[in-house]
C-alpha positions in Angstrom: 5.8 -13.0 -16.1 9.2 -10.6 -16.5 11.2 -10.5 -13.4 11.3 -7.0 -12.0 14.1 -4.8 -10.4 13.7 -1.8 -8.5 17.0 0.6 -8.4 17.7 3.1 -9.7 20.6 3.0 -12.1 22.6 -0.5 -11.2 21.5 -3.8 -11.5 22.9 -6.3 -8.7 22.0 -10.0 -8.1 23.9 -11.3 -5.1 25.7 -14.7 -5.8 24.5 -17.7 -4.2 26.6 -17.9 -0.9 28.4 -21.5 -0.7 27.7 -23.4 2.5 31.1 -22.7 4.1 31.6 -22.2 7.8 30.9 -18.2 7.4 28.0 -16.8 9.2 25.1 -15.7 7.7 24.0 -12.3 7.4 20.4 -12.7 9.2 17.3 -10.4 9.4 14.3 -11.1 11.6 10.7 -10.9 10.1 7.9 -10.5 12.5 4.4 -9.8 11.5 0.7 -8.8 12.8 -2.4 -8.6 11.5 -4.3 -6.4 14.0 -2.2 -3.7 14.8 0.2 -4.2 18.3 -1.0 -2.1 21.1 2.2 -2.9 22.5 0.5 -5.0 25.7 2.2 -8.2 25.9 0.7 -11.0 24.1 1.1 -14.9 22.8 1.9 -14.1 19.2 2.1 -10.1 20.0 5.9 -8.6 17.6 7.8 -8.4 20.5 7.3 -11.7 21.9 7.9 -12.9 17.7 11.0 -10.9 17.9 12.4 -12.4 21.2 11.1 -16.1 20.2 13.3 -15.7 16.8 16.1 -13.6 19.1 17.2 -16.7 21.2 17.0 -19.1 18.5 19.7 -17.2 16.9 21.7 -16.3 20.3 21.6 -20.3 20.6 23.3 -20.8 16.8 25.9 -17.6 17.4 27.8 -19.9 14.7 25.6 -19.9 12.1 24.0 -16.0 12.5 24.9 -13.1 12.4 21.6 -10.3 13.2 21.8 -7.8 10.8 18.4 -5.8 11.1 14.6 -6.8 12.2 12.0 -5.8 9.9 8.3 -5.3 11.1 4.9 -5.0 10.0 2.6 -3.9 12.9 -1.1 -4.0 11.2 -0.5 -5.9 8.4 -2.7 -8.4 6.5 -0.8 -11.7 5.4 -2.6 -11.8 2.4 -0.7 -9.7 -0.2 2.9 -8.4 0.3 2.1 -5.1 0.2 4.0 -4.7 3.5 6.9 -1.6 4.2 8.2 -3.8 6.3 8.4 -6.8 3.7 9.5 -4.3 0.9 12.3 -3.2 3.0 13.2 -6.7 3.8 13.2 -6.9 0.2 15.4 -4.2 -1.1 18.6 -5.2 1.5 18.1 -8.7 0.1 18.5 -7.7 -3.6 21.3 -5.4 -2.5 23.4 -8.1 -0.4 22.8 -6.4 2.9 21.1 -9.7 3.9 21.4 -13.6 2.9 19.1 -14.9 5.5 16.0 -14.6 6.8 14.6 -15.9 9.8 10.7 -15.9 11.5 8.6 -17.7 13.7 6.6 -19.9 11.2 5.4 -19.8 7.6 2.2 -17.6 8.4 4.5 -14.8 9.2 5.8 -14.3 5.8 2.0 -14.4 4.8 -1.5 -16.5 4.3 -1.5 -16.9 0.5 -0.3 -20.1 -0.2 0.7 -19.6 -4.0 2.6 -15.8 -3.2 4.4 -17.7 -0.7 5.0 -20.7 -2.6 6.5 -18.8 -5.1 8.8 -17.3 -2.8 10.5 -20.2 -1.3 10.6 -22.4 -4.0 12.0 -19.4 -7.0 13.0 -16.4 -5.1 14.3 -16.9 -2.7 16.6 -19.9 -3.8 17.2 -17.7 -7.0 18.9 -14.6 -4.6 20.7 -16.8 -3.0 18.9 -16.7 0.3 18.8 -18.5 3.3 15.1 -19.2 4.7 14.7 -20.2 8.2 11.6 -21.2 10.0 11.6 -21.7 13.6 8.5 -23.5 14.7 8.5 -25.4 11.6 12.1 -26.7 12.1 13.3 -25.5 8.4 16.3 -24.7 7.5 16.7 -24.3 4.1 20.4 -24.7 4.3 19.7 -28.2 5.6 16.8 -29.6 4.2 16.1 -27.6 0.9 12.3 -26.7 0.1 11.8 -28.9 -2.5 13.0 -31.8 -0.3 9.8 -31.8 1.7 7.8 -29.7 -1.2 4.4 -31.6 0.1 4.3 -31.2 3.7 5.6 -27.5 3.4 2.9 -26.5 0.7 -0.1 -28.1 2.8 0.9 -25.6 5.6 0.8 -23.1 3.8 -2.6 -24.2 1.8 -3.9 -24.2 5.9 -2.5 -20.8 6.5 -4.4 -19.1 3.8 -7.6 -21.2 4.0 -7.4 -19.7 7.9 -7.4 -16.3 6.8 -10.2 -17.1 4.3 -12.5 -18.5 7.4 -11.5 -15.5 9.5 -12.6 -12.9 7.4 -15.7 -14.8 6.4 -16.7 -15.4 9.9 -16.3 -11.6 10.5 -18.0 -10.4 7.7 -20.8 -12.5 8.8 -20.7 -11.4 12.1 -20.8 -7.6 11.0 -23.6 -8.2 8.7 -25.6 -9.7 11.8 -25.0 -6.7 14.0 -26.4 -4.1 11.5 -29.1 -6.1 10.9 -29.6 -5.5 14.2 -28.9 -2.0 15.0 -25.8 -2.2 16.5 -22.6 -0.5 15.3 -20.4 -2.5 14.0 -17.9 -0.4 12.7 -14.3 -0.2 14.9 -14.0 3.8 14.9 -16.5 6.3 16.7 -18.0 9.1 14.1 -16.7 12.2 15.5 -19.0 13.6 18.1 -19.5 10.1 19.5 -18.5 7.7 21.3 -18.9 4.3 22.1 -21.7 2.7 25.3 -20.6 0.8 27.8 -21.8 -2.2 25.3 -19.6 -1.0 22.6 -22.8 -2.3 20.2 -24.1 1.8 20.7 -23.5 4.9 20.2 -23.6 7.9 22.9 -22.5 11.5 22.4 -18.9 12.8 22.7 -18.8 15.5 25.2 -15.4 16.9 24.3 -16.6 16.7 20.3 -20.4 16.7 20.6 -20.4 20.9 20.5 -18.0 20.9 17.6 -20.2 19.3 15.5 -23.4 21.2 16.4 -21.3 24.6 15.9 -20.5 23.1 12.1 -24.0 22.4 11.3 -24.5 26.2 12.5 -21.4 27.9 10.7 -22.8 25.9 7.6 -26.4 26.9 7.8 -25.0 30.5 8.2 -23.9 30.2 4.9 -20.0 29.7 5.7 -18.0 27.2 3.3 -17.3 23.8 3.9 -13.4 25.3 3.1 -13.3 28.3 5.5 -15.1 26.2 8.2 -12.1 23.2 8.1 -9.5 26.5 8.5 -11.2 28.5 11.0 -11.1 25.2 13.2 -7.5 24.7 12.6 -7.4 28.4 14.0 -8.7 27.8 16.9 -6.5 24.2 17.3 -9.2 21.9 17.5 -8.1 18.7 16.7 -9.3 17.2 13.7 -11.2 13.8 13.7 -8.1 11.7 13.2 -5.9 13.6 15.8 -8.5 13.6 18.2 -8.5 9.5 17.6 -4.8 9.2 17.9 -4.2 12.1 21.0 -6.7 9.6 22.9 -5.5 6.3 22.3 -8.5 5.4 19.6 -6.4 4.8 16.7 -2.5 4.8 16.3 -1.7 6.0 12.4 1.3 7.5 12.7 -0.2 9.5 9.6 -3.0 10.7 11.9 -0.5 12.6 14.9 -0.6 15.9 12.9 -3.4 15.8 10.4 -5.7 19.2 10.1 -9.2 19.8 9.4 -10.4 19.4 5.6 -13.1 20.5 3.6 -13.7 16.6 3.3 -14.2 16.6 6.9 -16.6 19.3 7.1 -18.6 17.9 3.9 -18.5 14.4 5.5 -20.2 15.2 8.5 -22.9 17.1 7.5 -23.8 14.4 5.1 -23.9 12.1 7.5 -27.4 10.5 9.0 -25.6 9.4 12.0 -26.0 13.1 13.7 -29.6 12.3 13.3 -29.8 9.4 15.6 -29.6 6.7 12.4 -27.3 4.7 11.8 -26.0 3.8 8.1 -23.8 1.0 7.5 -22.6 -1.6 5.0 -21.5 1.5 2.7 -18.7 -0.6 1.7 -17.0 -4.0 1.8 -13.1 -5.0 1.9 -12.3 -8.1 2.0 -8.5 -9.5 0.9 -10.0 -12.6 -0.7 -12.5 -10.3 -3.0 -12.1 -7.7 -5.7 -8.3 -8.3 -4.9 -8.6 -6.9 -1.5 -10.0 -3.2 -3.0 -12.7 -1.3 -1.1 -16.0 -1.9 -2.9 -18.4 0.5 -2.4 -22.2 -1.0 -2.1 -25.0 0.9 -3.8 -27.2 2.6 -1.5 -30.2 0.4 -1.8 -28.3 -2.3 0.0 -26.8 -0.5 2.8 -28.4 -1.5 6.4 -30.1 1.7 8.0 -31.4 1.7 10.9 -33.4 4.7 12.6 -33.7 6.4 16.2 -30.4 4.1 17.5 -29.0 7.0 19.8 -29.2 10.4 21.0 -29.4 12.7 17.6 -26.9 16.2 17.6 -28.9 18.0 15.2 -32.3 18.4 14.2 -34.0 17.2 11.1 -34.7 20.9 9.9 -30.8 21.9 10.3 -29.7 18.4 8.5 -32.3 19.4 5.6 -30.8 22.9 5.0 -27.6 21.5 5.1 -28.3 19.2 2.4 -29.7 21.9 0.1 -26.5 23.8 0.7 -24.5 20.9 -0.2 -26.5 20.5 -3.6 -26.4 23.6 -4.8 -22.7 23.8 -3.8 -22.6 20.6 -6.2 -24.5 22.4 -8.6 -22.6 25.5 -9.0 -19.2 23.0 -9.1 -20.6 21.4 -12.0 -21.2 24.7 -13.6 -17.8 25.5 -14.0 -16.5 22.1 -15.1 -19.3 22.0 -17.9 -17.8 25.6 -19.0 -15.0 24.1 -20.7 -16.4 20.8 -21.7 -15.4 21.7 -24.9 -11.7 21.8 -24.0 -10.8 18.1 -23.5 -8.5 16.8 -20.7 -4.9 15.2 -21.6 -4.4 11.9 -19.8 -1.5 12.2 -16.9 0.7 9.6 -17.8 3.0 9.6 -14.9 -0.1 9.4 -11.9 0.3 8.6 -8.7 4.3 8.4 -9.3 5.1 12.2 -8.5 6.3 13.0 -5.1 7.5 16.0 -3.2 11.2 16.3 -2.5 10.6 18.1 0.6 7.9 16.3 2.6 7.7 12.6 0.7 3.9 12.9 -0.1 2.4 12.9 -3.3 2.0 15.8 -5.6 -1.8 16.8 -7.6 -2.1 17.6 -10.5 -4.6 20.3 -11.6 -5.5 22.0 -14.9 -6.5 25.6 -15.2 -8.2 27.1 -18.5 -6.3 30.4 -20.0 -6.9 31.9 -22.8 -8.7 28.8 -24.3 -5.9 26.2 -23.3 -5.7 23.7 -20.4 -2.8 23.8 -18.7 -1.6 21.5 -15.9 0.3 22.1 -13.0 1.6 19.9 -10.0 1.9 20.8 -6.3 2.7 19.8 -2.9 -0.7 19.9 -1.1 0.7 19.1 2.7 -0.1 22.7 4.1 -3.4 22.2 3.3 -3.4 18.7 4.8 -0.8 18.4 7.9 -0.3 20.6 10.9 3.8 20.2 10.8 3.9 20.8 7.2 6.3 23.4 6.0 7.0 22.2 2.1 8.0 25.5 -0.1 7.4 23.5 -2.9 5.7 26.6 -5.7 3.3 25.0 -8.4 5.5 23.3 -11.2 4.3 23.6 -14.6 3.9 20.5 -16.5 5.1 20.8 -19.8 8.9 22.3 -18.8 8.4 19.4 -16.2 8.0 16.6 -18.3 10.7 18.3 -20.8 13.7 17.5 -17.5 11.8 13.7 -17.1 12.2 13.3 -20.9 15.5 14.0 -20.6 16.1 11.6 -17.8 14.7 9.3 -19.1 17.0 9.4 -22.5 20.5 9.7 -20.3 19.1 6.8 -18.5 18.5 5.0 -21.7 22.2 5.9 -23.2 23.4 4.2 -19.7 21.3 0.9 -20.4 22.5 0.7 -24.2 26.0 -1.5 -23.6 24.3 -3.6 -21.0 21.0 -4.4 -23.5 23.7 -5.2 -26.3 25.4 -7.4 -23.9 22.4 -9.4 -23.4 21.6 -9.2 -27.1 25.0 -11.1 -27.4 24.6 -13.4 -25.1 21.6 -14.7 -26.4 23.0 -14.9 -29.8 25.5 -17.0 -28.4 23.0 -19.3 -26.8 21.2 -19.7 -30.0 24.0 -20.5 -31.9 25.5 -23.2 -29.0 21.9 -24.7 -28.9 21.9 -25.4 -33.0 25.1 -26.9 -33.3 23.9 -29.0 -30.9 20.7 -29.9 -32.8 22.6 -30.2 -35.9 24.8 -32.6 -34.2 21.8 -34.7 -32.7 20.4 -34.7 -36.3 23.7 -36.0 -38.3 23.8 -38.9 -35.8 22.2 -42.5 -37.0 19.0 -43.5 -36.1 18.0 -40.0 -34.4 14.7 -38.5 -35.8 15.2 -35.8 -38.4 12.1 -33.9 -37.6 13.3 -30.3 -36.6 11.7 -28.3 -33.6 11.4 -24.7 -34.2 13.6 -22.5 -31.5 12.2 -19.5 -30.1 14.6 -17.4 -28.5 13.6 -13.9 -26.7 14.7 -10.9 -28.6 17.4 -9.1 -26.4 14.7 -5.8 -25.0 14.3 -4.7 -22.1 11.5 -2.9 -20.4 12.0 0.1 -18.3 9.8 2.0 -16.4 9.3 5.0 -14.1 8.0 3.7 -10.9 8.9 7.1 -8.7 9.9 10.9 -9.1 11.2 13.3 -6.6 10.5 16.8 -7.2 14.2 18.5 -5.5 12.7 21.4 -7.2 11.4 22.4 -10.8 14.2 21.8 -12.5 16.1 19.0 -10.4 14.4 15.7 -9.9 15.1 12.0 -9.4 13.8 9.0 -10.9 13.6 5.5 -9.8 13.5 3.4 -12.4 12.0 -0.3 -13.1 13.9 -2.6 -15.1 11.7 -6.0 -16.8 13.5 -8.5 -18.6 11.5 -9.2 -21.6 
């Protein structure tokens, strides 16, 4: 598999630091699973942080703290992690040459990704690994030095996290069999009973929904709905979760109504008293920890669970609205069926120099062409949002990325011929050596063949800013073929 860097322009691979009697340059890791509520705790991040704190305050000698980098929520499985990627990034950039945590399971639960790690990475970059609770020091007592006993921890680790999510899973499944709700978040307009296995009605929310089921039936837009409750500063589902201590997304503090919303609730049988669950399955140790979404047939409904918000007649019209809304929708996009759609080659990789988020990209018919344009849709989706951004036409767009993309190529020219040399040199070194081998008595003279790597190297676009439409940033993503 190439080895990847991430910068933009330079490539830099610290040396390996020579044990001397210099300190290292240490940053703490601490990790959780289930998100911190800040309460204090055995294994909570602050008590990981302080554990790995005074083990360094102990060794002033040998450390010096440079940063702590967290990941509050995080599964151990993948790497994934801001927190880890940050970590990451001051590591390949020198700002770091150790790192220290509690125990292996903090740097994660899949044996082979953390494997991989300690025994090529991070000896590759030069870096220091130290492992409190597991009295390793990699400065000491090398990984590979006690490769067994190291490896079957982590093999433990991830087999833990395999039987946790297993025994949850099961556990879920049981208590929709049942008709209880299993599901950690409330729907809007409810809350949990005193059993936490049922469902009772909101009374701060419980109205709101009922007045969306009547603006709807009145003939109102799912669209002009979401913004006339923004109006009146209703807090939208995931606000209202956050203001009261339900959930703590930081993403959630100043999100607004959205058509979704609106369309999500009045599809929902829940408002009806039923409950419908098992609509999907994630799991970290199945379809590579992706939401799967179960087909209908097998989802677990149960009837008559709880105190319904809306009749079965207002539900019904709702419905019909909401299929000939679908209807109408499809309409239009089967006007210009015969007008085919250009695949977006840079998805998911745009992003707004304003606000961070990620621009769409929409098509518009004119005059018999499709034309695409990108935008900053954060109005439309946070309170706080105040992006100028205007809609940015594509093909003048991709015009200044092209163009990026060849200065950035004119850059990487002398260092690819470098590398082209060098391996040339290599080959040449490793056949006088052969031929040598080969003129001496007794050796075999069967020959065989070299392969040496052609000097390319891959680059990719793994980000662009949009400053505005005619400035933008790239990061780039280098591969070593």
């Amino acid at each position: 598999m190439a080895r990847k860097s991430r910068k933009t322009t330079n490539i830099h691979i610290p040396a390996t630091p020579e044990a001397s009697a210099t300190k290292s340059k240490a940053g703490i890791y601490a990790r959780l699973s289930v998100e911190d509520n800040g309460k204090a705790a055995k294994n909570s991040i602050q008590n990981q942080i302080t554990y790995v704190e005074d083990y360094i305050n102990k060794n002033k000698d040998s450390f010096e703290l440079i940063n702590i980098y967290i990941d509050n929520g995080a599964t151990g499985t993948n790497f994934e992690r801001a927190g880890w990627k940050k970590l990451m990034e001051d590591i390949k950039t020198g700002a770091i040459d150790c790192l220290v945590f509690k125990d292996f399971s903090r740097i994660g639960r899949n044996y082979i990704e953390v494997g991989n790690y300690l025994e090529k990475v991070f000896p590759f970059l030069g870096v220091r690994v130290v492992s409190v609770n597991d009295n390793f020091d990699s400065k000491i007592l090398p990984f590979e030095s006690n490769m067994l006993m190291y490896s079957l921890t982590n093999i433990v680790n991830g087999y833990y996290a395999k039987d946790i999510s297993r025994k949850v899973l099961q556990a879920k499944h049981t208590m929709q069999e049942h008709g209880e709700y299993a599901s950690g978040v409330s729907p809007y307009g409810y809350k949990k009973a005193g059993s936490k296995k049922k469902l009772d009605a909101d009374p701060e929310t419980a109205d709101i929904v009922k007045k969306i089921f009547e603006w709807r039936i009145q003939g109102k837009s799912c669209p002009k709905i979401a913004n006339y409750l923004n109006t009146l500063a209703i807090p939208s589902p995931g606000l209202y979760r956050f203001l009261n201590g339900m959930q703590s997304f930081q993403r959630s503090s100043h999100s607004k109504w959205k058509s979704e919303h609106i369309s999500g609730i009045l599809s929902n049988i829940v408002y009806l008293g039923h409950l419908a669950q098992g609509k999907s399955q994630e799991s970290h140790f199945k379809n590579n920890g992706k939401k799967k979404r179960i087909p209908k047939e097998d989802w677990a409904i149960s009837q008559n669970e709880h105190l319904p918000l809306v009749t079965q007649e207002q539900f019904g019209i709702a419905a019909d609205m909401a299929e000939e809304s679908l209807k109408q929708y499809q309409k239009r996009i089967d006007a210009h069926t015969d007008i085919p759609h250009i695949e977006n080659p840079i998805r998911k990789k745009i992003y707004c120099g304003q606000c961070g988020q990620k621009m769409v990209r929409r098509s518009k018919v004119q005059n018999g062409r499709r034309r695409y344009y990108y935008y900053c849709d954060s109005k439309r989706r946070f309170l706080d949002a105040s992006c100028a951004q205007a809609p940015i036409h594509e093909i003048p767009f991709m015009d200044t990325v092209q163009a990026v993309v060849q200065q950035q190529l004119q850059l990487c020219s002398p260092l690819m011929n470098g590398w082209d040399r060098q391996r040339k040199a290599t080959r040449n070194s490793l056949q006088e050596t052969t031929d040598e081998k080969q003129r001496k008595p007794g050796r075999s003279t069967e020959q065989k063949s070299l392969q040496i790597s052609p000097g390319l190297m891959e680059i990719m676009i793994e980000k662009i800013v949009v400053i505005s439409p005619g400035q933008i940033n790239i990061k780039f993503t280098y591969a070593d073929l």
